[in-house]
N, C-alpha and C positions, 0 to 999 in steps of 0.2 A: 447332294444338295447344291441347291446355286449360291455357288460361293464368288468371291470376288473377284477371280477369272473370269467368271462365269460372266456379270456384270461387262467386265472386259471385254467381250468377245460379243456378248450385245450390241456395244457400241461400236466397238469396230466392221461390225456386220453392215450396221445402218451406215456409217459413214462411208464404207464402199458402193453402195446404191448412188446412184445419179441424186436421187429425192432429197437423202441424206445430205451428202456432200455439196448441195446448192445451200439446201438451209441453214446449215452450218455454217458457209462461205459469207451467206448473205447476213445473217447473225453477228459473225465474228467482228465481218466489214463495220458494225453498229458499234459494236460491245469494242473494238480498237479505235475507233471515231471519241466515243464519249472518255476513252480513257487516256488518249494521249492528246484529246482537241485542247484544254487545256493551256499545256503547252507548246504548243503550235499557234494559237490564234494569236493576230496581229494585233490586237488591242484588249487593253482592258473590257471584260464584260460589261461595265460601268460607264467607261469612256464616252462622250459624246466628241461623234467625228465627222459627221456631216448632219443634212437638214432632217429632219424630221418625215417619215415615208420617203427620200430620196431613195431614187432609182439607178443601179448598179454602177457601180462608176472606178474610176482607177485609187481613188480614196475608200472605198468599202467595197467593195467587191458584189455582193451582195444588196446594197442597198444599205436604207438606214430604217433602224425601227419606229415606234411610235416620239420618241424622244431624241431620235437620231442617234443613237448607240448602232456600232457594226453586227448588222444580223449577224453575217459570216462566223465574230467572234463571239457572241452570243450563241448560234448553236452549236460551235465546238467544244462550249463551256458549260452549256445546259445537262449536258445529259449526263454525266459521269454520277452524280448525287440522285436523281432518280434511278438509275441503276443498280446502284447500291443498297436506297431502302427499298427497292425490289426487290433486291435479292436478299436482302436479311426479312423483309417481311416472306418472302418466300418460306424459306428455312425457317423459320420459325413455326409457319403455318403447314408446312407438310412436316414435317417433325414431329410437334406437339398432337397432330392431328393422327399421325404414323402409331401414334405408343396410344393414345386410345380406343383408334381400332381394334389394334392388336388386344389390347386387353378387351373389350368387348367381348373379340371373339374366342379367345384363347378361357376366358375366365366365365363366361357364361352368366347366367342368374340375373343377378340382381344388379352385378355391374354392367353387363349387357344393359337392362332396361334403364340403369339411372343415364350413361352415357349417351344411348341412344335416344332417349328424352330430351336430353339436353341438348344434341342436337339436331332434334327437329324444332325446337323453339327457334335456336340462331339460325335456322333453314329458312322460318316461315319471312326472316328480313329480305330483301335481294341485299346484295353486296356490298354495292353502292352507298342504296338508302342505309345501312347498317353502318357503315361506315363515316356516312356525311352526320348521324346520329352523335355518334361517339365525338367526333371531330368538333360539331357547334356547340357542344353541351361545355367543352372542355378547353375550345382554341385549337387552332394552327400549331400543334405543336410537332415538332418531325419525330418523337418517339411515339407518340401518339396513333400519327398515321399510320407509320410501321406495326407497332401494336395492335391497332383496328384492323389494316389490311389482314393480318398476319390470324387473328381472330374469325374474321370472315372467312378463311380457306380451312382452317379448322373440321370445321363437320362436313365440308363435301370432300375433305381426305379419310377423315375418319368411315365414311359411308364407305367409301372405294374400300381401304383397308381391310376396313373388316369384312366387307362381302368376300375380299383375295386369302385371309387369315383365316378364315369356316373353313374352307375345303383345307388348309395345308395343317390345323392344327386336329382334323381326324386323321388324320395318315398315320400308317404302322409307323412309321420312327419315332414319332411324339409319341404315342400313346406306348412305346417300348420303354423311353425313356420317362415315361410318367410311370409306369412300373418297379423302371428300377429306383426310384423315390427321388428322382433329381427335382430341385425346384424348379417350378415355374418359371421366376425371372431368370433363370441361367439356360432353362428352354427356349425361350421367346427370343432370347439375345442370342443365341450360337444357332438356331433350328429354326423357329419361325421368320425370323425379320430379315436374313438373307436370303431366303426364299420369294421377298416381296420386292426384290431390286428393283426389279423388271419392272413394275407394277409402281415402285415409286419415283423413278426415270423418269417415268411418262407422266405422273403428279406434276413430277419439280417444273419439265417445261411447261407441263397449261399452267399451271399457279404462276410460273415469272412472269409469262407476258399477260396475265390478268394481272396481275401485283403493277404491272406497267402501267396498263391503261387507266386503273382507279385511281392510281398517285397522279399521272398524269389530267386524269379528271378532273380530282379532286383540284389540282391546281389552278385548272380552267374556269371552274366554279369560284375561287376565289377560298377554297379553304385550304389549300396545301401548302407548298414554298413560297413564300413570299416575298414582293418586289423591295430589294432589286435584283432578285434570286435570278439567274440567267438559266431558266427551268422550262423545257420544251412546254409542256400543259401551260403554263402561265404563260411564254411568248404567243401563241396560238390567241389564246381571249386577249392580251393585249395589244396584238398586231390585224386583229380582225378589221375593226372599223378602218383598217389604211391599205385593204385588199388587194383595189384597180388601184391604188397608188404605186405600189410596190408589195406585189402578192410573196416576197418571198421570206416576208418574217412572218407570215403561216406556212408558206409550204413546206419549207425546209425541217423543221418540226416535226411536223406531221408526215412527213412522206418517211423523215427517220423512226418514227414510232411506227410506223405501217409494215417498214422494212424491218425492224426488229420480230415482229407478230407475226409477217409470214414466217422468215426466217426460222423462230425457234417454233413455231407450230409443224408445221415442214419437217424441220426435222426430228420434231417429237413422236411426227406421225410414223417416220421412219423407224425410229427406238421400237415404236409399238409393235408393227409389221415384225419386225430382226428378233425382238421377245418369243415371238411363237414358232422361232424355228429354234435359239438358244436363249436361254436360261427361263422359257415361257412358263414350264412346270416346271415342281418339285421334285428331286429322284431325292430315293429312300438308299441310305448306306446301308451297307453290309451290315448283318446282325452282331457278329465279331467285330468287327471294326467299331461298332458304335457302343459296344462296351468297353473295349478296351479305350476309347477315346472319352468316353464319361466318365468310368471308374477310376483307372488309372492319373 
């Protein structure tokens, strides 16, 4: 079975590929930015240090934004909170979405058709609009969005899942060990759901850098973090109208959100590719082996 070596060796595969080892690099270079800009930036993200759209100078570096606060330390300081409720709306949303495919597909019937109902309703939203739904009905609030995001990935993991969990949960080793009367939930956890590593690698990067762009949206829109939040999506819509003044309280944003999305797509696409030479399918144990590891 593909166990967590297995997972291992995945990853290590893709990261020795050229494809890999860029996307990763370029990623990291993001994900190290937003985590240590923080502490590194020269001024408060609040601070007012020079003029208003001021252009790069030995007092800001960068320029100044719409209220004259240092772009420079505004984008060092923006990203590390959207990356975060990226990644918990992530995990949230391939997680929760993880265990009801698996039971769709593992369980058949009736929970098959209620779950799958229910996710072509939250299907027929787009993301977004599902999202900025939940968000205006209720406020700006950061569990919220997290929540919503993390809801919206929901049934396009569940889809994937369960389409990856049909084929592994007819395989001789399930259906030996549905023989020898083991439960279900102790099948699905030790035999099904490490057989979908691979399969949810490749979830976890498309869902972060969507989990990215929506937050980041959302913020642009005026429904996400709020000012005086030093939030890449929020400096974007409020740095616009001062473009030809000093284009770099958009660019700098935006070219890090652009840089994050190749980067972990890139090397998601790698994970994919390395899947199908290790841990792509499922191998069946030993007949002795899988009893004396059940029973025992």
């Amino acid at each position: 079975m593909a166990r967590r070596p297995e997972a291992i060796a995945v990853l290590g595969r893709a990261v020795r590929t050229p494809q890999g080892a860029t996307g990763l690099v370029i990623a990291g270079c993001v994900i190290l930015t937003a985590v240590i800009g923080p502490f590194v930036a020269p001024y408060s993200a609040t601070e007012f240090v020079t003029a208003p759209f001021a252009r790069p100078n030995s007092v800001a570096w960068l320029g100044g934004d719409i209220l004259g606060r240092d772009v420079l330390s505004r984008t060092l300081d923006g990203g590390w909170e959207l990356l975060a409720m990226a990644a918990v709306a992530t995990a949230l949303g391939v997680g929760v979405g993880a265990v009801l495919g698996v039971m769709a597909a593992y369980f058949g019937g009736w929970w098959d058709s209620v779950i799958m109902r229910a996710v072509d309703v939250i299907l027929a939203f787009p993301q977004l609009v599902f999202t900025l739904l939940l968000v205006s009905i209720l406020g700006p609030k950061i569990w919220l969005i997290v929540l919503a995001v993390a809801i919206s990935h929901m049934p396009q993991v569940a889809r994937v899942v369960r389409a990856a969990a049909l084929d592994i949960s007819e395989r001789d080793f399930v259906k030996a060990m549905q023989i020898l009367g083991i439960p279900g939930r102790r099948i699905i956890r030790k035999d099904v759901l490490p057989n979908l590593t691979s399969v949810l690698m490749v979830e976890i990067g498309l869902r972060l850098t969507y989990s990215m762009l929506i937050i980041a949206g959302l913020s642009f829109l005026g429904f996400g973090l709020q000012p005086p939040t030093a939030s890449w999506g929020l400096m974007i819509n409020e740095n616009r109208v001062g473009l030809i003044a000093n284009p770099w309280g958009v660019l700098m944003p935006a070219i890090l959100i652009a840089l994050f999305t190749i980067g972990v797509n890139t090397f998601t696409d790698s994970v994919a590719r390395a899947s199908l030479g290790v841990g792509g399918r499922a191998t069946e144990p030993e007949p002795i082996a899988l009893v004396a590891r059940e029973v025992v």
